[in-house]
Structure formats: C-alpha cells, structure tokens
C-alpha positions in Angstrom: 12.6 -19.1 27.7 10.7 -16.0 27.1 9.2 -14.9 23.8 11.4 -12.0 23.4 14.5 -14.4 24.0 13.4 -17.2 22.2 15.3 -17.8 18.7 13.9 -16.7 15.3 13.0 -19.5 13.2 14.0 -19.3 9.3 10.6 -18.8 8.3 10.1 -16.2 10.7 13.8 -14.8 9.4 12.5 -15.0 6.0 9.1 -12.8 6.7 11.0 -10.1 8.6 13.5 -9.8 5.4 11.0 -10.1 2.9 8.8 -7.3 4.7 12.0 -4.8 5.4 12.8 -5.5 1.5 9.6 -4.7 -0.1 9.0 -1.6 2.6 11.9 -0.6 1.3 11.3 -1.2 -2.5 8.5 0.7 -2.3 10.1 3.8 -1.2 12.8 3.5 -3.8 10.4 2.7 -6.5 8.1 5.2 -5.7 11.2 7.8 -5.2 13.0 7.1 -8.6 10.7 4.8 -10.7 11.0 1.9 -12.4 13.8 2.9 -14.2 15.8 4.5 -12.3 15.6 2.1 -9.0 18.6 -0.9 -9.0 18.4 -3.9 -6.7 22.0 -2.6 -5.4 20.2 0.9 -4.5 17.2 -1.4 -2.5 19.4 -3.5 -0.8 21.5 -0.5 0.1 18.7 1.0 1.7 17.4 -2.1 3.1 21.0 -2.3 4.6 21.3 -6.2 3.1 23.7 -7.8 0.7 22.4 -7.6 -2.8 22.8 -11.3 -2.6 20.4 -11.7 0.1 17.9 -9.6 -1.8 18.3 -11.9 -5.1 17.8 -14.9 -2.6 14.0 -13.5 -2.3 13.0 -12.0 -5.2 14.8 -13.2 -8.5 14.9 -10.2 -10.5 13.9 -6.3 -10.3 10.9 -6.9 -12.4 9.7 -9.9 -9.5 10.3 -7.3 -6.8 8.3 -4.4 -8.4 5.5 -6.6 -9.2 5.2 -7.5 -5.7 5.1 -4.4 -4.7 2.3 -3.3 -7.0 0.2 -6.0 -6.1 0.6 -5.8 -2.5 -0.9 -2.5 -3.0 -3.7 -3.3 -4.9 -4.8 -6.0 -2.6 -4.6 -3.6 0.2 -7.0 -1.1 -1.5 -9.3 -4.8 -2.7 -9.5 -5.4 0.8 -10.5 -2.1 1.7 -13.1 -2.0 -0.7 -15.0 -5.1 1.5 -16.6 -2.2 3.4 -19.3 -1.9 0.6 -20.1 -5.4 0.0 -22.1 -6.2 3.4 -23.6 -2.7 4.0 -27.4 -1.7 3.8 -26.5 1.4 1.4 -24.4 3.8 0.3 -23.9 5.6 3.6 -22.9 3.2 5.3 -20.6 1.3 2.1 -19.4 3.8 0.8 -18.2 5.9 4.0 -16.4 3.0 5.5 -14.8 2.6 1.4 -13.7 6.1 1.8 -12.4 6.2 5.5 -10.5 3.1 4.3 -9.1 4.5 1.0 -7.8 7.7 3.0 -6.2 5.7 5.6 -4.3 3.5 3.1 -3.1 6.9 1.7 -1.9 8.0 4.8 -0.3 4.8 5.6 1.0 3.8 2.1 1.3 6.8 0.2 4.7 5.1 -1.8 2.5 2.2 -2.5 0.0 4.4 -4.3 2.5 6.8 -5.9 3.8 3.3 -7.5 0.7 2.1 -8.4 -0.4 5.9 -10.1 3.4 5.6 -12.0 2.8 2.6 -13.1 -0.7 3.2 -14.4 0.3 6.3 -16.0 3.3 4.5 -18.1 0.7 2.5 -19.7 1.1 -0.5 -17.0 3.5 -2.3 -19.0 3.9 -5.2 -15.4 0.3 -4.9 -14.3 -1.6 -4.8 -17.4 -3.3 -8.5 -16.2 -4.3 -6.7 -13.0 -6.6 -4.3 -15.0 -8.3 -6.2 -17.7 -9.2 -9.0 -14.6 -9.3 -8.7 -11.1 -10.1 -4.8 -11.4 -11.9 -5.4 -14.1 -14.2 -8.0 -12.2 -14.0 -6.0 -9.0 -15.5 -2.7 -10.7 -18.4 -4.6 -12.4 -19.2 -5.9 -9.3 -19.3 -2.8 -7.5 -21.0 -0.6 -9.6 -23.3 -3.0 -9.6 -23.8 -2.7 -6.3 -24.3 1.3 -6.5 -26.7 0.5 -9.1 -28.5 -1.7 -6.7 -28.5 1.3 -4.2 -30.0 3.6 -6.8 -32.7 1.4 -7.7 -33.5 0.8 -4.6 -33.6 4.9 -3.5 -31.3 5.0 -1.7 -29.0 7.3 -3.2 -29.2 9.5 -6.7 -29.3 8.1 -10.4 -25.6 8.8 -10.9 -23.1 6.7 -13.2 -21.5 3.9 -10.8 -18.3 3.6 -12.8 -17.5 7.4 -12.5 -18.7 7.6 -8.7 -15.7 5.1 -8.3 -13.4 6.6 -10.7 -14.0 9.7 -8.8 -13.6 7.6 -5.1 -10.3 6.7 -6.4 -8.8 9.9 -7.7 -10.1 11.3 -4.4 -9.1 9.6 -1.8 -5.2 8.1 -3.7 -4.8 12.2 -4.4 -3.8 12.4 -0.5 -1.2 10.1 -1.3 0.1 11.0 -4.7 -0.2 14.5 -4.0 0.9 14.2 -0.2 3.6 16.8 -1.0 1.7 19.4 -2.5 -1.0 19.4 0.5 2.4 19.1 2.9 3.1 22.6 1.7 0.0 24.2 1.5 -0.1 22.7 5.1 2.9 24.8 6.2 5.2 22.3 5.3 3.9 20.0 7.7 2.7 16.6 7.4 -1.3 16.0 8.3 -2.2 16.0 12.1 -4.3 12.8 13.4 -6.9 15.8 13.9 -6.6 17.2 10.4 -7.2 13.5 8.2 -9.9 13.0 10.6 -11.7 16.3 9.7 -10.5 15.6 5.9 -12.0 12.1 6.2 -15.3 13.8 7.0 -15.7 16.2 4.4 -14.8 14.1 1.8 -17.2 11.8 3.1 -20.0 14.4 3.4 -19.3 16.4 -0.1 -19.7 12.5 -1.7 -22.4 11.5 0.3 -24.3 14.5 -0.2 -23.3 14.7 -3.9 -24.9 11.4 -4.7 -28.5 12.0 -2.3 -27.5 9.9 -0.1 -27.3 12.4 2.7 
C-alpha cells in the first residue's frame, strides 16, 4: 500500500482537524473579533459540525487562546535569528526578514494578536508580564551587548524592538491599506523582497550598523 492510499490514523485525523479549525479561527477572529466570532460561524467556515469543533477545543475562549499563542510562538521563534549572530547585521536582518515573512504568511494571526493587545489583552495578559516580558529583557540585552561592543549605535534596545515590531506586524495589520496604495493588488514575491531590503537597510543604517 502506497502512502497516498494508506489510511489516516486518528491522530493523524485529529492534526488535520485541529489545523483546518484554528486556520480557520484565525480568519474569523481576525475578521469579526472576539465578540463578534461564534463557534457555529468557525465551524461553518471550517465546513465541520459544531460538535466536532467542541470535541477539540471546549469553549470559544480555549480556541481564541490557541490561536493567540500560536502566533506568538511563531514570531518567538522567529526572533532565534538574533540569539547566535555576531551583531546586529547579521541578528537583527534575519529578525526582520523573519518578522516580514510571518506578516506575509499570517497576517490574521497578527491582526488577532494587535486586537487583542489593543482591548487591553484581557486572555493574554500572562503572555505579556512573562514570556514577553522575559524574552524582551533578554534581547535588549543583547543589543546592549552589540552597542558596547561597537558594533552598532548607542540607541535604547527596548524602543529599537518596539519599533521592529510595529514595523515589520504593520505589513500585516495594515495589509489592506498597502493593498490599495498597491493598485489593489496584493504584494508580488518581487515587491516583499525589495520591501524586505529597505526596511532592513533604513534600520540597519538607523542604528550605525551599516
């Protein structure tokens, strides 16, 4: 029996429904909100019974927590780039050609993530005062260790990344807006590469490090 022709097993079942749910999830939640997403509406969209959704996730609130996180561990894996690299150059190029590429590939994720943020982060609020709040210490410790080494200019590490973010999450939460100032078109594979690179270089030259 071939691959292709051999039978799913139920966890292999359970992986493909859980990912088709929480694809889905995310484009409701980042269409509607919170508020105004249902578990009917997801299932409906995810073309499953709104029993087999509640078989994975037990509630709403479980499902758009999910979703969140999965996000956020996307962007804390991205963010690996810098640990290992001689300087900022190097770190903090592969962070932002990273960063973009998550925009461009989950832009509902991040228009979630900004939503919930903005709302005061009433499901995530954990998230921030721990595993971000550890993550940014340890980064902008490492851009301190950059600047004191010379490599880059004296500038204020937290505000370098708060500026990272909003920069490279705008081409997600504002994908619309640069849609239509694109001619109504979405982003060619040419144009995020050439947008990659002058982000990079107006950063990197920004902070002396170019």
């Amino acid at each position: 029996m071939t691959e292709a022709a051999r039978p799913l097993r139920r966890n292999e079942i359970r992986q493909q429904n859980e990912t088709l749910i929480l694809r889905t999830a995310e484009k409701v939640f980042a269409e509607a909100g919170f508020g105004g997403a249902t578990v009917q509406l997801i299932a409906d969209m995810a073309g499953l019974p709104k029993a087999n959704l509640l078989y994975y996730f037990a509630s709403k609130e479980d499902l758009y927590r999910q979703v969140v996180q999965n996000i956020f561990e996307i962007w804390l894996d991205a963010a690996q780039s810098m640990d290992d690299a001689p300087g900022p150059i190097e770190g903090i190029g592969a962070y932002i050609d990273a960063k973009m590429e998550i925009s461009r590939r989950h832009p509902d994720g991040s228009k979630v993530w900004a939503s919930e943020v903005m709302h005061g982060a009433p499901f995530i609020q954990d998230y921030l005062e721990t595993t971000l709040r550890e993550w940014t210490t340890g980064r902008a410790a490492l851009i301190q260790r950059w600047i004191d080494e010379g490599k880059m200019a004296p500038v204020d590490p937290e505000h370098l990344l708060y500026m990272l973010w909003a920069t490279t999450q705008h081409y997600a939460d504002f994908g619309h807006q640069i849609e239509t100032l694109n001619g109504g078109k979405a982003l060619s594979d040419a144009q995020w590469r050439a947008a990659k690179q002058s982000v990079k270089t107006m950063i990197l030259r920004g902070i002396g490090a170019l």
